[in-house]
C-alpha positions in Angstrom: -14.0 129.6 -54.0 -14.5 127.1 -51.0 -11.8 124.4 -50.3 -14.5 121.9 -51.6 -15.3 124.0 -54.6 -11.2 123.6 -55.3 -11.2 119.9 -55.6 -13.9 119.3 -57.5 -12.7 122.2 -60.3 -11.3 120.5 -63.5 -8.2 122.0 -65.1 -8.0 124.4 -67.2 -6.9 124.2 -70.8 -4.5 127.6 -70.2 -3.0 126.2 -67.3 0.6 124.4 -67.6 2.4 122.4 -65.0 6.3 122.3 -64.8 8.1 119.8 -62.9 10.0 120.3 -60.0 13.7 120.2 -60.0 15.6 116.6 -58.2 14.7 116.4 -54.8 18.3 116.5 -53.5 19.2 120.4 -54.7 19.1 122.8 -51.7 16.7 125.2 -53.4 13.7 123.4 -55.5 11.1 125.8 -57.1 7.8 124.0 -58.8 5.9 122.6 -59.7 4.4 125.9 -60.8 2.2 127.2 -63.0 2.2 129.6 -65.8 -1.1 131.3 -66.9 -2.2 132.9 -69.7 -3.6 136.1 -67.4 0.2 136.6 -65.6 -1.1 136.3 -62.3 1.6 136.7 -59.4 1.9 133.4 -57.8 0.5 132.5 -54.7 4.0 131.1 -52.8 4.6 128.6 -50.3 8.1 128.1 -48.7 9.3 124.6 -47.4 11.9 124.8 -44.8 13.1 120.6 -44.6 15.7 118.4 -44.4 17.4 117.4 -47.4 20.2 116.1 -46.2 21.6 114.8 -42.3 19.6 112.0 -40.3 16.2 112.7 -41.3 16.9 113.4 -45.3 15.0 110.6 -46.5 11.8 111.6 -44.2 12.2 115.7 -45.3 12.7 114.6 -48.7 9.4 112.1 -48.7 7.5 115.2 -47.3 8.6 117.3 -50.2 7.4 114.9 -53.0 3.7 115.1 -51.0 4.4 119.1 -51.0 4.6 118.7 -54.6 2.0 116.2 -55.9 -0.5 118.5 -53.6 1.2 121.6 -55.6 0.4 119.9 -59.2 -3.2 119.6 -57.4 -4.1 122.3 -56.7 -2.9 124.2 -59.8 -4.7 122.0 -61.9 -7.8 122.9 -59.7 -7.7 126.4 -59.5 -4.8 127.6 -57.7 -5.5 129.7 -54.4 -7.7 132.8 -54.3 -7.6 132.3 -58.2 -3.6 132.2 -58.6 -1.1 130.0 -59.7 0.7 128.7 -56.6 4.4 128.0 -56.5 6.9 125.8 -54.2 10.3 127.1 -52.9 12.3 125.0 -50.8 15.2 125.5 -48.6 17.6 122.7 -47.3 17.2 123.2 -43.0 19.7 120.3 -42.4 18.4 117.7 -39.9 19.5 118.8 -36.9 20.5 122.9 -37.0 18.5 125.6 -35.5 20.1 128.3 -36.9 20.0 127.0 -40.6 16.4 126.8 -40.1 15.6 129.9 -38.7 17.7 131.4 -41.3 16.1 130.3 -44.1 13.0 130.5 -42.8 13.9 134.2 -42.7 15.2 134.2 -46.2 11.7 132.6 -47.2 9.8 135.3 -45.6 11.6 138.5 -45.9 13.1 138.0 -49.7 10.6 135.4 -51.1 7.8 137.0 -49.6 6.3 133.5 -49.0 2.4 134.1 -48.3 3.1 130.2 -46.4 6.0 128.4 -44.5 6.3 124.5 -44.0 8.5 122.6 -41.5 10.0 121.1 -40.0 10.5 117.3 -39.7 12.8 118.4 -36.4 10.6 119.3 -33.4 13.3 121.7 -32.5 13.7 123.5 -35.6 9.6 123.3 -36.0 9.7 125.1 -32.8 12.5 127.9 -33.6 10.9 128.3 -37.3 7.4 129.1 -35.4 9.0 131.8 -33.3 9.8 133.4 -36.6 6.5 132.8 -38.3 4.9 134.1 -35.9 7.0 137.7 -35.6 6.8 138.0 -38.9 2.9 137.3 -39.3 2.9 134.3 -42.0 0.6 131.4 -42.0 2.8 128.2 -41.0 1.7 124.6 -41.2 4.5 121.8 -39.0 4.3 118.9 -41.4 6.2 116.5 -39.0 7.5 118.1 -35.9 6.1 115.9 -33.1 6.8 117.7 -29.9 4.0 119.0 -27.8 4.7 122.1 -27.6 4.4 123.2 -31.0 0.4 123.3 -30.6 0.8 123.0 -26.9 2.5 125.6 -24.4 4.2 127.6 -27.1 1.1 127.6 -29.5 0.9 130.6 -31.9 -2.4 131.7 -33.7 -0.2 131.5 -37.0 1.2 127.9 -36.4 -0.7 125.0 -37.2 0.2 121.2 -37.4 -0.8 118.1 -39.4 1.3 115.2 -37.5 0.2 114.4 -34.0 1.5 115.5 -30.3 4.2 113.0 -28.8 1.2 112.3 -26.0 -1.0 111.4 -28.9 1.0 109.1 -29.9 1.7 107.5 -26.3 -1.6 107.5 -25.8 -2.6 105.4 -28.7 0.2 102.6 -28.3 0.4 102.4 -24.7 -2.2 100.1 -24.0 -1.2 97.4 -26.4 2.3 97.5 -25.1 0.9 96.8 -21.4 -1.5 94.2 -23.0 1.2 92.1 -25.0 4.8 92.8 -24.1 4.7 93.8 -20.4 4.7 97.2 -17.8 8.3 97.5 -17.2 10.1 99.7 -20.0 13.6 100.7 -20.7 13.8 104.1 -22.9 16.3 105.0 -25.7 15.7 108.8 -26.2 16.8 111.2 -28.6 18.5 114.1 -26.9 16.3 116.7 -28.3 12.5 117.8 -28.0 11.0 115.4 -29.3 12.6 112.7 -27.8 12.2 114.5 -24.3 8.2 114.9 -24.4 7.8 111.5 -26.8 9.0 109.8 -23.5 7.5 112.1 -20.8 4.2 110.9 -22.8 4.8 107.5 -22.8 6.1 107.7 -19.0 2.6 109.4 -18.1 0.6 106.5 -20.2 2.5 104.2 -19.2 2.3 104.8 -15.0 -1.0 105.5 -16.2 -1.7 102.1 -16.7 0.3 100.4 -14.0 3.9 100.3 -15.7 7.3 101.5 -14.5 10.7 103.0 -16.1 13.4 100.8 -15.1 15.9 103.2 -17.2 16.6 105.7 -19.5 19.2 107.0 -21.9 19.5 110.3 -24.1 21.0 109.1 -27.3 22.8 112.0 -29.9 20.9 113.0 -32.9 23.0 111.2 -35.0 24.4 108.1 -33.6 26.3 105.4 -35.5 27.0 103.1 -32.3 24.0 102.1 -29.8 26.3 99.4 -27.8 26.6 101.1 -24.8 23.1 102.1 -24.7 21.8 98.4 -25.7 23.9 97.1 -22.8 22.6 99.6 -20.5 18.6 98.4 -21.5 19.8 95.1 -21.3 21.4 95.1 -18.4 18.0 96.5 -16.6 15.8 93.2 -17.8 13.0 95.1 -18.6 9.8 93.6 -20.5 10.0 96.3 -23.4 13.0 98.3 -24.7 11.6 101.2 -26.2 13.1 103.0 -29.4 12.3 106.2 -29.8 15.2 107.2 -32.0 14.2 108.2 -36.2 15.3 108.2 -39.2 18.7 106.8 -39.5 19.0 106.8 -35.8 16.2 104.0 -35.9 17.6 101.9 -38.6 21.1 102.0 -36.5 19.6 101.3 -33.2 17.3 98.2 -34.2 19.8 96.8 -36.2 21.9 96.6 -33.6 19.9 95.4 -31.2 19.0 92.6 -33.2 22.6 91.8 -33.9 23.3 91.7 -30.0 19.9 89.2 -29.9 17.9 91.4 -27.7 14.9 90.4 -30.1 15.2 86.9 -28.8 15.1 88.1 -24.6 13.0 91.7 -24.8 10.1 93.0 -26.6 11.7 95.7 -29.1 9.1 98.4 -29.8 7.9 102.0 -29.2 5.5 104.6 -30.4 6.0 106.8 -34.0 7.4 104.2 -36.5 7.8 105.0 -40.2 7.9 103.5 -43.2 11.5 104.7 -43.9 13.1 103.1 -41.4 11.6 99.8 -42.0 12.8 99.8 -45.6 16.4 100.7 -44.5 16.0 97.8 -41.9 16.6 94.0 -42.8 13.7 91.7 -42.8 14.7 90.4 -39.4 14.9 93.6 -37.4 11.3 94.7 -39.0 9.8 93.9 -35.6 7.7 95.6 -32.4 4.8 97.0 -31.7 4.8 101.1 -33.2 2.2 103.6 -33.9 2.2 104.3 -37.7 0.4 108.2 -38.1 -1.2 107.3 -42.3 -0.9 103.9 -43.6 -0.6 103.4 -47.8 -2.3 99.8 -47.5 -6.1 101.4 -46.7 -8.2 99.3 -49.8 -11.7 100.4 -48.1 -10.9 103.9 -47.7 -11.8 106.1 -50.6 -9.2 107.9 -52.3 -6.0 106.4 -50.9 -5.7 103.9 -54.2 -5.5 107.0 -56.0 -2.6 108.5 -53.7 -0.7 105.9 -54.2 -0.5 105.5 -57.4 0.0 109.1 -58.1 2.6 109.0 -55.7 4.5 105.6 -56.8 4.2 107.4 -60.6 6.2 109.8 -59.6 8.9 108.2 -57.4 8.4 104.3 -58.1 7.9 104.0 -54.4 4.4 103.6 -52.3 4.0 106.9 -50.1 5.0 106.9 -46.5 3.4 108.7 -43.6 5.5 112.0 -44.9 4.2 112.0 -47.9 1.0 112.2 -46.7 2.5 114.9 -44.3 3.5 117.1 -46.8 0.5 116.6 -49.2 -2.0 117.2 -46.6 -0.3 120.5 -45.3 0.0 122.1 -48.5 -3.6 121.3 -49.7 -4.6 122.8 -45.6 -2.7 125.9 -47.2 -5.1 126.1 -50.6 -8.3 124.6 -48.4 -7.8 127.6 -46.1 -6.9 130.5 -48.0 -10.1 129.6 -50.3 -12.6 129.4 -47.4 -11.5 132.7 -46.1 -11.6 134.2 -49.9 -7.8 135.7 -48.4 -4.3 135.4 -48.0 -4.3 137.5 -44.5 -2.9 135.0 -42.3 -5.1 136.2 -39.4 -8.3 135.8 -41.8 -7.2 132.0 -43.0 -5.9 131.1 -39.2 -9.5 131.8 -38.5 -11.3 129.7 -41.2 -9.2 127.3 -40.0 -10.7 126.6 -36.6 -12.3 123.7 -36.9 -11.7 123.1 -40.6 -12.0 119.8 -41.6 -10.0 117.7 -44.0 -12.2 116.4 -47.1 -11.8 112.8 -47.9 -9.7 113.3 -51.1 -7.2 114.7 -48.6 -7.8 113.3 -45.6 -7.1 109.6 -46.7 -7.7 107.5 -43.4 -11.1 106.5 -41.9 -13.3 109.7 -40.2 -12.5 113.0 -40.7 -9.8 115.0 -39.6 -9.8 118.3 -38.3 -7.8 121.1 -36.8 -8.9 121.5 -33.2 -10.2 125.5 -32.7 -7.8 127.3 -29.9 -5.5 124.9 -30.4 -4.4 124.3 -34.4 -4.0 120.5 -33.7 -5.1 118.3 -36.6 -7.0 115.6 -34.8 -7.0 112.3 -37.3 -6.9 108.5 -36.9 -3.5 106.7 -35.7 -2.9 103.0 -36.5 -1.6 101.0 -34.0 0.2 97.5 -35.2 3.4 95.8 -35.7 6.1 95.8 -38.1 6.4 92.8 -40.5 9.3 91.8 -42.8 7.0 91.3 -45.8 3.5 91.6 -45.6 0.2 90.3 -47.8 0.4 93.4 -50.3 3.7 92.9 -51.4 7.3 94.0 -50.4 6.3 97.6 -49.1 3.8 96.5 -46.8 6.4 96.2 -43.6 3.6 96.9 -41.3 0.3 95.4 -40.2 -2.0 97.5 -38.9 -4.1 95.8 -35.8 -6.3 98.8 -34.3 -7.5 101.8 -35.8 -7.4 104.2 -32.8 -9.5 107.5 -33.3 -7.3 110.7 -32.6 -10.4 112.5 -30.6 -10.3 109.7 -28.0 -6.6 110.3 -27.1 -5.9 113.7 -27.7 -6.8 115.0 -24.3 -8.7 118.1 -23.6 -7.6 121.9 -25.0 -6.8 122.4 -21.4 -4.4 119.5 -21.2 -3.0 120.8 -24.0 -1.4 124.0 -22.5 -2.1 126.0 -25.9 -3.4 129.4 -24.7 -3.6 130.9 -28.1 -3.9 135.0 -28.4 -4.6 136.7 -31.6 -3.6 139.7 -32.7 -5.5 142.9 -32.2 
């Protein structure tokens, strides 16, 4: 059965979909499905945050892991097989936790998939294992370049876009409106290192200049010494590239201090999350958002959204769509290769494109062969304390900016896969 063949296939009257168990536990199985024939289920293991800085984000990611599970069991399941979720708790900001259960996932739940992580870091560490142990592995939301970059695996493949994406989109409407001299708040951790060596290269790119830089803690309450620091250095732009939590804490402060009314407060990769932890008057700057829930002319994305809000009450953020589209790149893969051989899917998966019902932006997405990069649309706009649509729509998007035109060449990339013999 082909991965378009999957979506269009109605459900079956034999097939019955539990519910997952609340988001918060630290091991989640379902939805799932039981079938009349017995089948062994096809599993997929989701190594996430649920709790620490980036909870809400690895939580958000699991509900689109789970609407893409109900999905696809109601279409067909993989390879003909009911397909189940198991999740593990990473923590936010632990390498060993990660690699642990990512362990766990593999060697006693014999997961034929592993998802994660929202941390680049862990992302990274997870891939090391994935790829020892020989199991297909799809990075939701780890941003760092590296993942899909110099470290690439054949195994490893990733939905959310490289840090230099993401500079790449954003800087030119940062020089345009707010001004070439930056001031960076960094977290101290992958992401944070190559998010701002990206920006750095866009931004000299385009005839800008650092005036100064700080490496923030995953985790910080209190950005006062850094704000003073930024401030202190009159730049045009003070760029945030802290998340989750992080970001709430560091905008809200800097609005508190003023530094909205002297400095242009932006950066790249904003989220929804954030936004709706900040008040209405720190919802400002100019971000990249990666997936958008306010898209009325694209097809599908109504749909989404009111799947998703049915479920939680909430629209869906850029995460959801993270998780949704990673596990349906599972199912799409594993059912164009007729297989669950990782080496057999990894290889219909060169240049397999997302179809609309799962792609949910403008053009079409598709992994990049050699390199396992999804290549999609980015929105470039600004945040807004209440926009048009009603009191989720905290952001405004003003360019649609096509992922092939900044996502640099395979070379640039540094990934220089090798497959097994």
């Amino acid at each position: 059965m082909s991965g378009q063949d999957l979506l269009g296939k109605k459900l079956s009257r034999r097939t019955v979909i539990k519910a997952a168990a609340a988001a918060g536990a630290l091991q989640l199985t379902g939805p799932f499905i039981i079938s009349a024939r017995g089948e062994q289920p096809v599993k997929i293991g989701l190594d996430n945050p649920l709790t620490g800085t980036y909870a809400a984000v690895g939580k958000n990611e699991l509900i689109g892991c789970q609407l893409a599970i109900e999905q696809i069991n109601a279409k067909g399941g993989i390879v003909g097989r009911p397909v189940e979720l198991i999740v593990e708790d990473s923590t936010s900001g632990d390498a060993g936790t990660a690699v642990q259960k990512a362990r766990k996932l593999i060697e006693r739940d014999h997961v034929n998939f592993l998802l994660g992580n929202v941390n680049s870091a862990l992302a990274l560490a997870m891939a090391d294992v994935s790829s020892e142990k020989k199991v297909l592995h799809v990075v939701p939301g780890g941003h760092t370049d590296a993942v899909t970059g110099a470290t690439c695996h054949w195994n490893v493949f990733r939905i959310c876009n490289t840090t230099q994406m993401e500079a790449n989109a954003v800087t030119p409407s940062l020089i345009k409106n707010a001004g070439k001299k930056w001031y960076y708040i960094t977290p101290d951790y992958a992401f944070g290192h190559t998010l701002q060596a990206g920006l750095e290269k866009a931004c000299a790119k385009a005839g800008g200049t650092k005036l100064g830089a700080d490496l923030t803690p995953l985790g910080t309450t209190d950005f006062s010494s850094y704000l003073i620091k930024a401030q202190a250095a009159k730049p045009d732009v003070i760029i945030f590239l802290t998340q989750g939590d992080d970001m709430v804490n560091a905008l809200k402060q800097a609005v508190q201090f003023g530094l909205d009314k002297r400095f242009h407060l932006a950066g790249a990769q904003q989220e929804l999350e954030p936004l709706e932890g900040l008040p209405p008057e720190a919802r400002i700057g100019t971000w990249v958002f990666e997936w958008y829930w306010n898209q009325p002319n694209v097809p599908h994305v109504k749909e989404f959204v009111a799947a998703i809000k049915k479920k939680t009450g909430r629209v869906p953020t850029a995460r959801t769509w993270f998780g949704f589209a990673s596990t349906w790149s599972c199912a799409l893969g594993a059912n164009s290769a007729k297989s669950l051989e990782a080496v057999k899917i990894a290889k219909a998966m060169q240049g397999m494109k997302l179809p609309p019902e799962v792609a949910l932006m403008p053009d079409t997405p598709y992994f990049r062969a050699g390199q396992n990069q999804l290549i999609p649309n980015l929105y470039v706009g600004h945040a807004q304390a209440k926009g048009p649509a009603g009191p989720d729509d905290l952001f405004h998007v003003d360019q649609v900016v096509k992922g092939p035109d900044i996502a640099g060449t395979l070379e640039e990339s540094g990934c220089k896969m090798t497959w097994p013999a």
